[in-house]
N, C-alpha and C positions, 0 to 999 in steps of 0.2 A: 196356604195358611196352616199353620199346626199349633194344636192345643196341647202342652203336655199338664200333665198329672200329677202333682205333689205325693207321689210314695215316700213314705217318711219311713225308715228302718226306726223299728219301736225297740228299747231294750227298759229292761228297768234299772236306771240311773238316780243312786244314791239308797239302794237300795243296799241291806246289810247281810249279812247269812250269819244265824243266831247259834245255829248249832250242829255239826255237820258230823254224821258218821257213816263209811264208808265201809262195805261189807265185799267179800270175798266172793266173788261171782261163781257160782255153781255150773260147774260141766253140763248137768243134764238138765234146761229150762225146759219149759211145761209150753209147747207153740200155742195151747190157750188164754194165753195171756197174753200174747203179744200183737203188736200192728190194731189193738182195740183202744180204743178211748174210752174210757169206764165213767162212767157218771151216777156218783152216788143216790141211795134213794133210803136210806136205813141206817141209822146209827146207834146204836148202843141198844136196838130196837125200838127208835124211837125216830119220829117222821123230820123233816128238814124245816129250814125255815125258808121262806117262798123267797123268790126274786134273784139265789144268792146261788151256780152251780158250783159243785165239790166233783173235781176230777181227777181221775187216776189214769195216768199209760206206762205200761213199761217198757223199755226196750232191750239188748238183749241182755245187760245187767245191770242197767239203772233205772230209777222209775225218775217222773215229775209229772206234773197237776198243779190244780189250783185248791186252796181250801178254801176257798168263798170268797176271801179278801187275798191273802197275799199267793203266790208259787211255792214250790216247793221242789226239791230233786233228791236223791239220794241213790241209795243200789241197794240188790234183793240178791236172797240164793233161792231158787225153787227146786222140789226134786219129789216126783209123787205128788203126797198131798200137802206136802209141809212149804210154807213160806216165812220166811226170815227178812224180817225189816225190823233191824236194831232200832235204826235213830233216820229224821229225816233233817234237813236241813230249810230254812222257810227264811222269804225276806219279812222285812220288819217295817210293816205300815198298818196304820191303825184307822178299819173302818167302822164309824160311828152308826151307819146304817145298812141293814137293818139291824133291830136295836136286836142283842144277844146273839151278831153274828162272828164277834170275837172269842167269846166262850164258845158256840160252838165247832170253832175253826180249832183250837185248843182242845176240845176231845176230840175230833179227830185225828189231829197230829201224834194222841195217844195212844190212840186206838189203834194207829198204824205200825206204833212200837210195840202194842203187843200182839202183832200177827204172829199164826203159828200155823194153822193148816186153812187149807179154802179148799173150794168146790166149787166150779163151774159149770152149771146147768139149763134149763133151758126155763123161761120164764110163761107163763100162762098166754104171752103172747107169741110164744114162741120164738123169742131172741133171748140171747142169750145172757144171764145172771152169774155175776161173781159173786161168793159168800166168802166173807171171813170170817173164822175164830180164833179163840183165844187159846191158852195153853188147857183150860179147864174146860173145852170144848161149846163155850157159848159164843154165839156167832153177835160179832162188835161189829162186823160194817159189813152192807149189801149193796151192790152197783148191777145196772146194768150197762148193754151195750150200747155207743153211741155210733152212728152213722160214718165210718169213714171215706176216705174218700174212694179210695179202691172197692168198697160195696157200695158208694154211689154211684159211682160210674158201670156197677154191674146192674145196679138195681134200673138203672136209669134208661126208657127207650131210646136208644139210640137214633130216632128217625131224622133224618138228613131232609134239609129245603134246597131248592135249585140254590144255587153259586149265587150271591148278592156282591160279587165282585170288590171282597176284600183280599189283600193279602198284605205279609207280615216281615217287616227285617227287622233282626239283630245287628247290634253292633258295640262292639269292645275293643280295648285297648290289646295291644298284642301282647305285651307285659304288666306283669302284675308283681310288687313286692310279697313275699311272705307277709302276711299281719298286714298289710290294705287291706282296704276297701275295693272289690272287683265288682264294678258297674259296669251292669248291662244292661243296655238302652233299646228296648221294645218299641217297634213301631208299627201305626198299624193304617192302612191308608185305606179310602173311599172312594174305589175309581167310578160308581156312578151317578148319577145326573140327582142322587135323591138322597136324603137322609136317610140312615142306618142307626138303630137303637141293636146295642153290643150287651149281653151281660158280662161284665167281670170277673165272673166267677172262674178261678183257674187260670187267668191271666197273668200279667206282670203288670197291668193297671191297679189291683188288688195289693201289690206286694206278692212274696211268697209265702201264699197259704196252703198247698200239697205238692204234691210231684207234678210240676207242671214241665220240669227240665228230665232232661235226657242227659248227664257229666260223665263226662269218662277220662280218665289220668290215664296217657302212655296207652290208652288201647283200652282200658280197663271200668267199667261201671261203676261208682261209685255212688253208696247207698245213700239216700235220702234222709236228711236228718233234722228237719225242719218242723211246724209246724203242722198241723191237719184242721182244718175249719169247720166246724159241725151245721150243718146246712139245714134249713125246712125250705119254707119258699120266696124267690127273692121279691125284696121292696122295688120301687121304681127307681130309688134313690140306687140300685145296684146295676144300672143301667147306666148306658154314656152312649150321648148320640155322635155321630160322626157324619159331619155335613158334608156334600157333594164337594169333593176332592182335595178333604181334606186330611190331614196329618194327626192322630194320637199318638203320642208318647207318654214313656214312663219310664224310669231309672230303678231298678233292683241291683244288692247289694248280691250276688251269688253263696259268699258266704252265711246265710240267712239258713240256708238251706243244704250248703254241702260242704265236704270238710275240705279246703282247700289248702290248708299248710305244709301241704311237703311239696319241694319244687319238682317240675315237668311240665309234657304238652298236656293241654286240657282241650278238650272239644266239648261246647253244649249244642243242643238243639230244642225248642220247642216242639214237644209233642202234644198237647192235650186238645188243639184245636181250638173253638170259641163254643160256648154252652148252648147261648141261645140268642140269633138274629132274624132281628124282624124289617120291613120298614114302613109296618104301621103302627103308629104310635097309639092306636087305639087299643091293640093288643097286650103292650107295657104295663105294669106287669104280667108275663106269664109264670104261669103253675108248673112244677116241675115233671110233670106228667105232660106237659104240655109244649117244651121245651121242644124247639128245633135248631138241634147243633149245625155246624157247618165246618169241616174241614179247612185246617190254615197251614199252606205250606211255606216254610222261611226255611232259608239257608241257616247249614250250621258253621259257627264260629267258630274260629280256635285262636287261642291264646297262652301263653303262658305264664309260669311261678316261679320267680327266679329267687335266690336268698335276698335274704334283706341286705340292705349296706351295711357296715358296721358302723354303729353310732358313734359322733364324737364324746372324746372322755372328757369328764369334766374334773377339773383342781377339787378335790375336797377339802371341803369349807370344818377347820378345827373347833370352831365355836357357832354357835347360830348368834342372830340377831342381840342384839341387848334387851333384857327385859325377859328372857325367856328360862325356860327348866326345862329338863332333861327327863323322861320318863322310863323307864326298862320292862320290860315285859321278861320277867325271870325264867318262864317258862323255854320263850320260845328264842330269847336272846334278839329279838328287836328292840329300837329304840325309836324313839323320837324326841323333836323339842317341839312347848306346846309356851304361851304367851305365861308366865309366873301368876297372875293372877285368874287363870280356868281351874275348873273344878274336874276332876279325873274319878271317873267312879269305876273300880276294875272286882271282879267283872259286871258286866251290865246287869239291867235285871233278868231273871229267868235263866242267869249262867249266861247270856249272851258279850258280846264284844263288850270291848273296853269304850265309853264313853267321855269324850274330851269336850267338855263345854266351857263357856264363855258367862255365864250366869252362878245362882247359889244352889244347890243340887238338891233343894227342895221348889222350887220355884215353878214348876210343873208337872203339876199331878192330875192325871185322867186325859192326858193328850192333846191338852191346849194346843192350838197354833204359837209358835211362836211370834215373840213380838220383836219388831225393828230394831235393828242393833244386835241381836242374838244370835251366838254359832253354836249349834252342834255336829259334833264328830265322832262319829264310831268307827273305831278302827277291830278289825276282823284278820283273826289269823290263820289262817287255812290249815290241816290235816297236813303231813308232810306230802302225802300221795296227792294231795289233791294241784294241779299247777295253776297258774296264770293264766293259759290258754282254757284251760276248764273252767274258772269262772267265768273269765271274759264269756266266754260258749254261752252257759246257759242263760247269761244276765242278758244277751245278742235275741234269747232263743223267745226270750220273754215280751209277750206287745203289750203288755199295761202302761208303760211310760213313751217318751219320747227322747233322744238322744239330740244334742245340739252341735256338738263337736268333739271329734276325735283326735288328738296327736300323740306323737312318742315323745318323750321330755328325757336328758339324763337329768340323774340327782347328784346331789353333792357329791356322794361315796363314789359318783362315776357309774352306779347302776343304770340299766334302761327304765324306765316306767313309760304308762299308758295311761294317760289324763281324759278324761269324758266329763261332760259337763251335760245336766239333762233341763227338763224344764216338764214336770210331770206335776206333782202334788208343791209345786216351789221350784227353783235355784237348788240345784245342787252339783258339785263337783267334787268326783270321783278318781282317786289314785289307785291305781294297781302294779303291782313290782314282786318281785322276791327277794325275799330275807333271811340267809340262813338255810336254804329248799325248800324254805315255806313260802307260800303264796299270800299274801298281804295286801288288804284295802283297804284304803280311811278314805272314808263317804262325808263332807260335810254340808249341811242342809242350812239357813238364813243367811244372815251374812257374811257370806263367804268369803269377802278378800283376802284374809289372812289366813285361808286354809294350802294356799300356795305356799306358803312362807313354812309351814308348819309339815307339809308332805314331801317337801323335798329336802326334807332333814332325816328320812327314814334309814335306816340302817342297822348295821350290828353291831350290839353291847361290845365294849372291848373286853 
């Protein structure tokens, strides 16, 4: 019998990026900053509001986090004591609860623009505290350190139970296109007579939440880019029993977690083992002090990256549909056609993307749901530096939403695009292409049908 495990690769789909500025990565980084997950506790000298974490990680020239409601990402220079964070880039979702936790997500986005020097020190509990300030030497944002997964695993006793006779395969395809999806199918079997309660933590039952993979390109290690999960102690609900001889599986996407775009031989292995097995259920939950790991040996897999195929061209379409106008983006020399009767508001508000709707452009104010019948589109045009593969990355990198489908589309001009369709906060479907070497998304959120008709019209001004 085998149970598997709906792991849902989470991105945030339809989601926009308001405002992006990308900074010149500094030679000499500060190793205090890095491989920690910062979680705010101070802002402008003034306390948080409860229920809602504000996080910060860098790595080794870009940062992201969350500011309470939406993500965020960008890049820093560090050198000494000075740090440098121009502008951050943040999606665009509006949470209503708790009340003033969008203004306060808004000074910190500000706050982080006017970094200028910090201090890392050590905190009255003895971990450790980042301080920011400003140019005028008053300190805007204080974090401390959060739990990662490499000091939990140090923090954490290691003490080992006799063998409860599980063990573990992998298995993958031997090929992989550039830009798939690379599934690997985790399994985990129950050779004895009795139920087995498993925690997840660090698993592929979980998805990928730390370094739970061992990847290496051509012979070579390849760093861990994924997520980190901030841990206390687990619920019962973080458990999964495994009845006498039977089958768990789970499907992870590898790219989750590691950068797999340039072709060659890949090898992974599961190193982290299993947290903690018990098989009495009256123990369920255990405390993390209390935890008895148990060593899991699986064969390692290998596979390979081969180039993508090259996609079929498609006739470029001279006119769109009837009924429709033509829109230019003077700046950046895209174009689109959008239905003659939406309202185009450029740029959005707060300096953000250009906004294509299907209603009267007063018609929603303070963030109504939309009502039946209604499309909104924000189309987003990336930094020249910034590519396709790097949004797709961090929007991949994000588990607030859920993804429903992925494929490669061409467009009229004969370009490739990447179409996703999500099911998070609504319906939405998402285009991403380049236009011009700039990297281009139009997100549209309600009634979406005719956001196809409208995305595959993308291209460049003649």
């Amino acid at each position: 019998m085998e149970k598997t495990m709906d792991i849902r690769r989470t991105i945030l789909v339809g989601a926009t990026w308001v405002l992006t500025v990308l900074l010149a990565a500094c030679a000499t980084q500060s190793v205090a900053l890095l491989d920690t997950e910062w979680v705010l506790i101070s802002l402008n000298g003034n306390a948080l509001i409860e229920g809602k974490e504000v996080t910060l990680r860098f790595g080794e020239a870009s940062i992201e986090g969350s500011g309470g409601c939406n993500t965020y990402g960008g890049s820093y220079a560090a050198s000494g004591d000075s740090l440098s964070l121009d502008g951050v880039y943040w999606t665009e979702m509006a949470c209503m609860e708790p009340e003033g936790i969008m203004e306060q997500e808004q000074a910190y986005f500000q706050a982080l623009n006017a970094a200028a020097r910090y201090r890392v020190a050590q905190d009255q509990g003895g971990g450790d505290r980042l301080e920011v300030y400003d140019e005028a030497g008053t300190q805007i944002l204080a974090f401390v350190a959060s739990t990662s997964v490499a000091l939990a695993e140090e923090e954490m006793p290691m003490r080992t139970t006799p063998s409860l006779s599980l063990d573990c395969t992998i298995e993958m395809d031997e090929t992989y296109p550039v830009g798939e999806p690379v599934n690997l199918r985790f399994e985990l079997h129950n050779h004895t007579d009795q139920p087995l309660y498993v925690l997840i933590w660090y698993t592929p039952l979980e998805g990928i939440a730390g370094e739970i993979f061992q990847v290496t390109r051509n012979g070579e290690k390849l760093l861990y880019q994924g997520m980190l999960a901030k841990r206390g102690d687990p619920s019962r609900e973080e458990y999964i029993v495994i009845e006498p001889g039977e089958v768990t599986s789970a499907k992870v996407d590898l790219r989750m977690g590691y950068d797999l775009s340039t072709p060659g031989s890949y090898q992974v292995q599961f190193t982290t083992g299993l947290r903690d097995v018990t098989d009495d259920a009256l123990l369920v939950p255990r405390k993390r002090d209390e935890h008895r790991p148990q060593p899991l040996s699986c064969l390692t897999a290998s596979f390979r990256i081969v180039p993508t195929p090259e996609l079929p061209t498609a006739t470029p379409t001279p006119e769109p549909p009837a009924g429709f106008k033509r829109h230019v983006d003077t700046a950046s020399g895209v174009s689109l056609w959008v239905p003659e009767n939406w309202t185009i508001v450029e740029p959005g508000p707060h300096g953000g993307p250009t906004i294509l709707h299907s209603y009267s452009e007063d018609k929603y104010v303070g963030g109504q749901a939309l009502q039946p019948g209604d499309t909104k589109c924000d189309l987003t045009i990336h930094p020249p530096d910034t590519s396709v593969a790097d949004v797709i990355h961090l929007i991949k990198s994000d588990p607030s939403s859920t993804i429903v489908s992925e494929q490669e589309i061409v467009l009229q001009s004969g370009r490739p695009g990447t179409r996703m369709e999500g099911e998070s906060m609504g319906r939405s479907v998402s285009l991403f292409t380049e236009v011009n070497e700039r990297a281009v998304v139009l997100t549209c959120f309600g009634q979406v049908e005719r956001s196809d008709e409208i995305a595959v019209t993308l291209g460049a001004a003649e």
